[in-house]
N, C-alpha and C positions, 0 to 999 in steps of 0.2 A: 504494500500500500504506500504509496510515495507519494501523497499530503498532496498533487497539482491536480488545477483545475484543469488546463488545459493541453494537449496531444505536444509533447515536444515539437514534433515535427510540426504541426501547425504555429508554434512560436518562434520556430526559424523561420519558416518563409516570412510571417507577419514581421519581424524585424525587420526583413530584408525589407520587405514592401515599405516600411517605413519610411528608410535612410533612404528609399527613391522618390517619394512622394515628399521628402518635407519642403525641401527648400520651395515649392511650388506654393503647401497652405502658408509656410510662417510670412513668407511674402504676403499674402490677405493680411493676417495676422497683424500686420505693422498699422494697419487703420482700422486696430479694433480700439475704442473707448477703455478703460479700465474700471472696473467698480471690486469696493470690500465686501467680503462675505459676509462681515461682521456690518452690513446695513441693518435696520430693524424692519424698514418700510418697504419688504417682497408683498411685492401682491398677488405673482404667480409663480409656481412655481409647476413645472414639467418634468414627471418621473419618468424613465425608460426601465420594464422590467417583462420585455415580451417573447423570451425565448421559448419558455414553456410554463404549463399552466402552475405546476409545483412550486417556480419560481416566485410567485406572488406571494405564496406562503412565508418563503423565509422573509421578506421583506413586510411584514403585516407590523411587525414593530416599529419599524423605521416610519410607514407612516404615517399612526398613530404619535409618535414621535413629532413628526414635521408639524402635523396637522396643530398639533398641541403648544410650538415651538410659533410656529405664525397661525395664532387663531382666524388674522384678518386676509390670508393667502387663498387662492382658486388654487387647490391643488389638484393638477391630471395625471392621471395614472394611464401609459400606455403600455399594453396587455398583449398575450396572442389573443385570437378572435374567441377560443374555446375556452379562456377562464372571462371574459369580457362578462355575460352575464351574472357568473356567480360574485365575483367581484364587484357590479352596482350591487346585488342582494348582501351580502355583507356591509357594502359602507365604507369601502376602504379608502376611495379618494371622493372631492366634491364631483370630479367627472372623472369616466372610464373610456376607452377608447380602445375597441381592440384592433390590430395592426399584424397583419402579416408582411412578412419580408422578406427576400429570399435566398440570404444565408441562414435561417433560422430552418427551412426546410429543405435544405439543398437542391433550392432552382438556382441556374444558373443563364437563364436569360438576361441579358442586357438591356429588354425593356422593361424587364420587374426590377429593374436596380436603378432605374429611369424613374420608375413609377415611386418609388420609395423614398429617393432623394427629393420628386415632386412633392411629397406627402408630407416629409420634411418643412420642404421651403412654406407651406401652407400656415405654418407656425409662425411666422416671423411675423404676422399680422396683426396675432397678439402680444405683442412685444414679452415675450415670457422672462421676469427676473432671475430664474435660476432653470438650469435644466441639470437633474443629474443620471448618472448612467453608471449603474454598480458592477457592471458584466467584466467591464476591463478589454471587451473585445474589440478590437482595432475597427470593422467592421461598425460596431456599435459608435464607435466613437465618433466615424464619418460623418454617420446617419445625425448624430449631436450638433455635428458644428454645422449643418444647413439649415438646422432649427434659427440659429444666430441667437440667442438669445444671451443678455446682459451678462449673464455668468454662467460658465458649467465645471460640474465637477464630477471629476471619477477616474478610476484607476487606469495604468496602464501597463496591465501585465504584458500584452502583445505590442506595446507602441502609442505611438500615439499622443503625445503628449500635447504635441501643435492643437490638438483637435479641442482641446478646452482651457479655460481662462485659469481653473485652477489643478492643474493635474496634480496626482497623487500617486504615490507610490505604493502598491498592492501590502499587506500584511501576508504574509505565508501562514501556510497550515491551516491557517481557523475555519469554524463555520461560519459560512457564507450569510447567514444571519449576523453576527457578529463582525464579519468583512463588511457588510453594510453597516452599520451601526458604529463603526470606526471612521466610515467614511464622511458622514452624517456628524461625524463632530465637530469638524470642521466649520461647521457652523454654525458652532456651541451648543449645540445638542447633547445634554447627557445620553452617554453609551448603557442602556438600562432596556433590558428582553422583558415582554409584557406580556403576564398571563403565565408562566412556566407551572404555575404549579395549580394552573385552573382543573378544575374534575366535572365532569357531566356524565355520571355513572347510574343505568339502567338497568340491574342488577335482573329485571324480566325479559329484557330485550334481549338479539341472539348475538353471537360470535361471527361478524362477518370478515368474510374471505375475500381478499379482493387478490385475485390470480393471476390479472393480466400488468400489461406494461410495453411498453413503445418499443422496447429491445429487448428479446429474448434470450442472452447472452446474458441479463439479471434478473432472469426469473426462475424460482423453484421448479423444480419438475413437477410436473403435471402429478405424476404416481402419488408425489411426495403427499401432494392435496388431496387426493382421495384419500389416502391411508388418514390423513391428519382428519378428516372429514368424518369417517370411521369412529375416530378415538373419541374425538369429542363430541360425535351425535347423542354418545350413551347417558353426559348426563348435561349437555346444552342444546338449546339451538342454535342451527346452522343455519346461516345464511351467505348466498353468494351473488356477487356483482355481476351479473352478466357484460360483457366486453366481448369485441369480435375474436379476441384471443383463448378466452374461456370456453368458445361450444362445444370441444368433445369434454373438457371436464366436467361440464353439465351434465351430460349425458351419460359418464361411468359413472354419476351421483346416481341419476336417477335408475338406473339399470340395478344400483346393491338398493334401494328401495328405502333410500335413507329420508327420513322427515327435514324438509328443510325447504327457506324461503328464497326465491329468486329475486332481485332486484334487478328493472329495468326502466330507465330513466333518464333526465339531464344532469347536469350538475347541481343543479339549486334543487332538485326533486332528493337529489341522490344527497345533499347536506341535511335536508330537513328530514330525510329518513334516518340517517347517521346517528342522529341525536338521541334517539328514540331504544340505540343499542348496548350492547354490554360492552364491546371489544373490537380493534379493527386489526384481523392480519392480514399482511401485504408484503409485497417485494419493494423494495427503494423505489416509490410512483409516488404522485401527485395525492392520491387518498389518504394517506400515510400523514401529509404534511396537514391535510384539512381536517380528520381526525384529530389530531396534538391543537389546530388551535381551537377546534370546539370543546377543547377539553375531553372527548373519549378516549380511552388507554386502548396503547396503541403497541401492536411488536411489529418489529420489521426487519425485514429480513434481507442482507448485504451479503455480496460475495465479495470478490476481488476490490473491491473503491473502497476507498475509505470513507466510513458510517462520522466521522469528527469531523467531516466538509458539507454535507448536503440532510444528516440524518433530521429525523420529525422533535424537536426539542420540547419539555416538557418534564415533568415531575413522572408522570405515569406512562413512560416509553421503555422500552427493552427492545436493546439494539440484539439480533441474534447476526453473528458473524461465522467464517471458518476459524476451526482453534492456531491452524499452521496458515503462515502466510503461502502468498501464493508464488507457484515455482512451475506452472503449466505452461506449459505451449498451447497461444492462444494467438485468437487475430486482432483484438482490440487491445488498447492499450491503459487500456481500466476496465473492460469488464470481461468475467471470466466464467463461460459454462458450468465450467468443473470445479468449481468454487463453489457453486450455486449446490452441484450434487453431491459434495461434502459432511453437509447439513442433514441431518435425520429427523426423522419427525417427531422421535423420545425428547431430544432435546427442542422442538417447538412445543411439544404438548407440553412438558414442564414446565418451561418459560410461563407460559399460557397460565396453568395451575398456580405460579407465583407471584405472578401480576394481578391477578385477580386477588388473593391474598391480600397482598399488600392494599390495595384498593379499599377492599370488604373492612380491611381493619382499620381504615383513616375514618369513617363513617360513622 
């Protein structure tokens, strides 16, 4: 597990691309105005956090944070398009905005990077006071400086620096929750995570399973979850998130004749069912993070990445990892099949058995 965000090989070329592109923006650059971070009177300010929907998750403090830090601020939050509505149903900014882009999906047209830059310059209308951008992606940081806005801030792990009024220099290792919340100091923001030890515990509700995820390369085997489904139908219920990755696991549920409820839904359908349950188990996905901030106990389950950069934070989380690091011949360069099938289901049923415990006895 080696603590980085990002694919080495991606941070060589992005440097490279750098050192060809500067001398071109700092040239702009020379006829930008200057302003201090340390103004009081932001009236807007523009978040960028739209890579994926989980993303919003760790950054739900930070807002709450901003929003608290300039009461008198239009704060917008730009989203991918698929957390955009759970995002207004929570409240996370005064506006939501969801945006796709298409390094974020790997299109690589030249008129979707036309369009995105356009979508950009659309911003400069509002004269936005601050614009920041937590990702550090060189990419992201492009997409920053055609906003133009009075000030911006964010890292630059890949480069980049030209691209904002106040670059910063990336923090290593930490959670990405905390990498924002560091960033965010800079203008004077206490660095303080909100909600860690919030509980929303339905002690009648069931044990749901949430099985799928974007890349199968971090997810449990399929077997793992029927077995795990098995163990714990005897004395819970079960419920499972239907996703287009989950339908033969459905269907070896339904075939051992196990009682158990199916969820099928949106996102704000699928929060406000959440609530209503005992426990959330999951692979390193997006539920995992929305579970921890409604407060339901949550386990999740990491193979090869490291669970201290992206994990569901929270009083009532049980990170389940492999006991030996990883030494696999793989094709990714963080996530690992055989890492995934390391893990046995004794040691998730236990977890499961302890956490509920601990739970039952805080009550």
């Amino acid at each position: 597990m080696n603590g980085q965000l990002y694919n080495p090989y991606f941070i060589f070329w992005s440097r490279i691309i750098n050192i060809l592109i500067w001398p071109f923006y700092s040239c702009f650059n020379l006829f930008r105005k200057s302003y201090s971070l340390n103004d009081k009177n932001i009236k807007s300010i523009l978040i960028c956090q739209y890579h994926r929907i989980g993303d919003v998750f760790l950054i739900a403090s930070v807002l709450r944070s901003i929003k608290k830090r300039y009461p008198q601020a239009h704060v917008i939050l730009l989203c991918c398009r698929g957390a955009e509505k759970l995002s207004q149903d929570l409240d996370l900014a005064h506006e939501i905005i969801g945006v796709e882009v298409p390094w974020t999906n790997w299109h690589w047209s030249l008129i979707k990077w036309i369009k995105a830059r356009s979508f950009a310059r659309n911003f400069r209308k509002r004269d936005i006071d601050i614009a920041i951008d937590f990702k550090g992606d060189l990419r992201n940081s492009w997409f920053l400086w055609h906003v133009r806005s009075k000030m911006s801030l964010g890292y630059t792990d890949t480069g980049g620096s030209f691209f904002y009024t106040h670059p910063q220099q990336p923090p290593m290792g930490v959670h990405q929750t905390e990498r924002a919340l560091r960033l965010i100091s800079h203008l004077g923001i206490d660095s303080v995570m909100f909600n860690e030890n919030k509980l929303y515990f339905k002690d009648q509700g069931a044990i749901v399973f949430h099985a799928g995820g974007s890349d199968p390369r971090r997810a449990w085997p399929e077997n793992r979850w029927v077995k795990l489904a098995e163990t714990l139908s005897i004395t819970h219920q079960i419920a499972i998130v239907k996703t287009p990755e989950t339908a033969t696991f459905i269907e070896r549920i339904k075939e051992r004749e196990l009682k158990l409820e199916i969820f099928d839904g949106d996102l704000v359908q699928f929060k406000n069912w959440l609530i209503n349950q005992k426990m959330l188990i999951g692979n390193d996905s997006m539920p995992g993070h929305l579970a921890a901030y409604i407060g339901i106990p949550v386990i999740s389950i990491f193979g090869s990445q490291d669970p201290n950069l992206t994990c569901p934070i929270g009083k009532w989380i049980t990170i389940i990892q492999p006991h030996e690091p990883c030494e696999h011949e793989r094709n990714h360069w963080r996530f690992c099949q055989k890492c995934m099938e390391t893990i046995d289901v004794e040691l998730v049923s236990g977890e499961v058995t302890k956490l509920l415990a601990r739970v039952q006895a805080s009550e």
